[in-house]
Backbone bond lengths (Angstrom), bond angles and torsions (degrees), N, CA, C in turn:
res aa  C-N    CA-C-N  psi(-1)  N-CA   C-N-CA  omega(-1)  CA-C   N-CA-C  phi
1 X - - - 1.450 - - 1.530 110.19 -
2 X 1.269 128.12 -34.11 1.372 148.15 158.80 1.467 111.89 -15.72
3 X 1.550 86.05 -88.53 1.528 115.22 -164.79 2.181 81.76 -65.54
4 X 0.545 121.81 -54.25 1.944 106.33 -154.24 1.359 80.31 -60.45
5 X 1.659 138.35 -78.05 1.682 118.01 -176.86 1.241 119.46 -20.96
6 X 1.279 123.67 -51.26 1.670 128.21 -169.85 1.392 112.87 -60.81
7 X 1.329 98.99 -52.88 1.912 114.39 159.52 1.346 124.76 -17.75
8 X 1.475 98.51 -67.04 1.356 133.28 -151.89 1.664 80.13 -61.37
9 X 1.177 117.45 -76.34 1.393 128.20 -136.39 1.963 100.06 -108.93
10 X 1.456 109.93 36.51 1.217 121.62 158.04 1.383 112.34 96.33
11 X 1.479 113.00 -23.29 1.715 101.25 -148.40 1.533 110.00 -84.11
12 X 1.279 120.98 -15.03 1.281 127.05 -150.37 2.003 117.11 -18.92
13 X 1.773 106.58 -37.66 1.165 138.16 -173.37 1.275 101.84 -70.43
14 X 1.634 151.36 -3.36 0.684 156.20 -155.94 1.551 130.01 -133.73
15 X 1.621 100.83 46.99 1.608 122.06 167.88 1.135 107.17 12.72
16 X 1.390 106.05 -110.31 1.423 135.28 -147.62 1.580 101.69 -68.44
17 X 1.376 137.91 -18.03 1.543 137.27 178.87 1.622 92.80 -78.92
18 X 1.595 111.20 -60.90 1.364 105.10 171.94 1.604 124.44 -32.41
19 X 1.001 120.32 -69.52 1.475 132.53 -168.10 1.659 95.78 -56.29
20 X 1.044 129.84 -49.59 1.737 140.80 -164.40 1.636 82.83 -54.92
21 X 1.620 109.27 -75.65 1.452 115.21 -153.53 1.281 109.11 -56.42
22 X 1.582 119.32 -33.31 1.585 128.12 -176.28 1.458 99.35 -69.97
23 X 1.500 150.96 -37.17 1.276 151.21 169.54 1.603 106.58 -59.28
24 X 1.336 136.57 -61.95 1.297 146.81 -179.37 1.335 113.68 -54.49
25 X 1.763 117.46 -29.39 1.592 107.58 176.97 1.584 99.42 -103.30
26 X 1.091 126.97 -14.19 1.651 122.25 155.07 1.372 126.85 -59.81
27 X 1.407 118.95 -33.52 1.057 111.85 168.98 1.778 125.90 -87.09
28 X 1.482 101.22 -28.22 1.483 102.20 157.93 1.514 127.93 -52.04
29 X 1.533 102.95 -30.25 1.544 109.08 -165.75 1.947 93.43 -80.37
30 X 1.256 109.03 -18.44 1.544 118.59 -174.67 1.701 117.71 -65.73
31 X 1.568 78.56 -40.53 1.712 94.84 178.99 1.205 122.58 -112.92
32 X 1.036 106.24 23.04 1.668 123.50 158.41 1.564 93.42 -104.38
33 X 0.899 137.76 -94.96 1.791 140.89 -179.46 2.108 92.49 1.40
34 X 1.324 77.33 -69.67 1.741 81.64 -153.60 1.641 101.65 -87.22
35 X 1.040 116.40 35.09 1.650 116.40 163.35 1.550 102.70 -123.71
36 X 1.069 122.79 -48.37 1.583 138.86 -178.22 1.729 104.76 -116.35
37 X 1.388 93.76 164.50 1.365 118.00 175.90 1.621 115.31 -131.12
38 X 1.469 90.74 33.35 1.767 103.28 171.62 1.689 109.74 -100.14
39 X 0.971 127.73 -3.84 1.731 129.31 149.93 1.187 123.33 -62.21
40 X 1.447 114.79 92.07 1.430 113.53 179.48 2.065 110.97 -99.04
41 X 1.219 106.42 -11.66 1.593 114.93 -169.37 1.459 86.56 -138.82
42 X 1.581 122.56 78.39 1.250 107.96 156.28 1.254 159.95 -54.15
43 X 1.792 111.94 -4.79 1.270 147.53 -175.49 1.523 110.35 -107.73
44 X 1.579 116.02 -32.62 1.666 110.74 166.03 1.815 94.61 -70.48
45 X 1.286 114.92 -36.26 1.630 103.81 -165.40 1.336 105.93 -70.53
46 X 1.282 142.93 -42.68 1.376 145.50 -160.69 1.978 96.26 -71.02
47 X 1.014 97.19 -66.13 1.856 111.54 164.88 1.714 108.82 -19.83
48 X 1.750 99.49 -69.22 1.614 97.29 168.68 1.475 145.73 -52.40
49 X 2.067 91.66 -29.16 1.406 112.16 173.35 1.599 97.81 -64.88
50 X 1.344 113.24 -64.42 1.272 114.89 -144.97 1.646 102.78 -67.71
51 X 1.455 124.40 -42.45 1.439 112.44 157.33 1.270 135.41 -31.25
52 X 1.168 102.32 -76.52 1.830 110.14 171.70 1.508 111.06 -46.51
53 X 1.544 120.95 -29.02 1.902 111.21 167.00 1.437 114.61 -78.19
54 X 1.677 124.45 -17.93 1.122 124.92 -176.58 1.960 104.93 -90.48
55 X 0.988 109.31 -18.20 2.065 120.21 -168.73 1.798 73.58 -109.17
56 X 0.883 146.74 16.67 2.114 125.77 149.55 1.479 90.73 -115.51
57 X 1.487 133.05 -26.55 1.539 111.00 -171.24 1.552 102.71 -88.35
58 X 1.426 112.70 -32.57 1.559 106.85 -174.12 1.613 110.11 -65.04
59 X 1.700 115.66 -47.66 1.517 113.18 157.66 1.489 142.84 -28.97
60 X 1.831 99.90 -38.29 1.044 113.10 -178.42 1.731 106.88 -95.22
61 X 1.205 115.42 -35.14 1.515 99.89 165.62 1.438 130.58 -76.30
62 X 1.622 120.30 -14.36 1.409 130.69 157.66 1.889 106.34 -50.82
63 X 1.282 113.11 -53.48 0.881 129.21 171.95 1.480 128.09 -20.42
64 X 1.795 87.16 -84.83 1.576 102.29 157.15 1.408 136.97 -21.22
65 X 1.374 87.93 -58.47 2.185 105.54 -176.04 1.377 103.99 -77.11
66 X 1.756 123.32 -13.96 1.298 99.96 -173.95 1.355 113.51 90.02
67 X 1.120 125.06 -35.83 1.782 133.25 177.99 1.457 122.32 -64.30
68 X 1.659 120.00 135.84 1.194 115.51 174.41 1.556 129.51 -93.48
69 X 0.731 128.70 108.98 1.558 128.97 -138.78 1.818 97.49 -124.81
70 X 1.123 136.87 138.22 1.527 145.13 -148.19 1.688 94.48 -128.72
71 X 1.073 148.85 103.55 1.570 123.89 163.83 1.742 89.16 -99.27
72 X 1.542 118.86 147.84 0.892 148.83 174.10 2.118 121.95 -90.97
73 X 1.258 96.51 113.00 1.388 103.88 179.01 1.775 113.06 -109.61
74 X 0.971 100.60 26.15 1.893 85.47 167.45 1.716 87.38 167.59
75 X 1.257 111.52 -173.41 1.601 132.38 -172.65 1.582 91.28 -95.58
76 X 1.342 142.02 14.16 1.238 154.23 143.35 1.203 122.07 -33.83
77 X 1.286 97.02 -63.15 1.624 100.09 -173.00 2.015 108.13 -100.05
78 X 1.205 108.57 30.76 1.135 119.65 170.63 1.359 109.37 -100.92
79 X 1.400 126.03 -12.46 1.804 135.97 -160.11 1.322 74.94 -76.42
80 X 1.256 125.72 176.47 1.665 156.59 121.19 1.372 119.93 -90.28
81 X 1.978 91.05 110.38 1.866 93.48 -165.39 1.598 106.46 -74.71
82 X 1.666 118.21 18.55 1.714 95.84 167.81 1.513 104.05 -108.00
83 X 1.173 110.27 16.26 1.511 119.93 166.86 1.473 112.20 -51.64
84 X 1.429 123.19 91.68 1.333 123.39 153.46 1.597 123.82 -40.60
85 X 1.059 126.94 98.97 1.257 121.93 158.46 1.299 138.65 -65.01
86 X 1.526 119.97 -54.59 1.329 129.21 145.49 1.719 118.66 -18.60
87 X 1.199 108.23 -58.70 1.753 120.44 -165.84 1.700 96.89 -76.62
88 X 1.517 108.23 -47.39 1.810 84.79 171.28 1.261 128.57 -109.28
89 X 1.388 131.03 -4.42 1.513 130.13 141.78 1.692 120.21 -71.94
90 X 0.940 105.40 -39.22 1.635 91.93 -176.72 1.792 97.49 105.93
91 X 1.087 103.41 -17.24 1.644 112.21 -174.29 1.632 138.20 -112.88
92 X 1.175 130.50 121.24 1.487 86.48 -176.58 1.587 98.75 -102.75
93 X 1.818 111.82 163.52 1.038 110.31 -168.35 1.419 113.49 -103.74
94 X 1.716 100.98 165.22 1.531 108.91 -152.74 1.507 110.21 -83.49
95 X 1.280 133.00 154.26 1.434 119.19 -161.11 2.202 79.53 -111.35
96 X 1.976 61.62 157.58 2.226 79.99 177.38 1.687 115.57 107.30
């Protein structure tokens, strides 16, 4: 689950940040278990931890360099927003 977060959001190349962030959302997921009994899928939760630490480090190293960098979540951001719809469907489309 690690390495595909790390993937996701560039770092894969990046050992030792990996291993740090993979220790820090293991142990959160530790003390969430044994503080609460609101963990019912402990492996979707660790996944969520470890995302959300990998989408603040990739932010913060985009950051760093100054660079604007786009990661892509769906065939969404593949449209072209001066794409008339109206002019080549005839339709406009329904939101939801």
């Amino acid at each position: 689950m690690v390495q595909i977060a790390a993937f996701r959001f560039d770092c894969a190349n990046d050992t030792d940040d990996i291993l740090d962030i993979s220790i820090q959302a293991f142990k959160q997921l530790i003390r969430k278990i044994k503080l609460t009994k609101l963990v019912k899928k402990p492996i979707a939760y660790f996944y969520g931890i470890v995302n959300n630490k990998f989408m603040k480090y990739y932010s913060e190293k985009i950051a760093a360099t100054g660079t604007k960098r786009h990661i892509s979540y769906g065939f969404i951001d593949g449209i072209d927003p001066d794409w008339d719809w109206l002019e080549t469907t005839g339709t406009v489309p329904m939101a939801g």
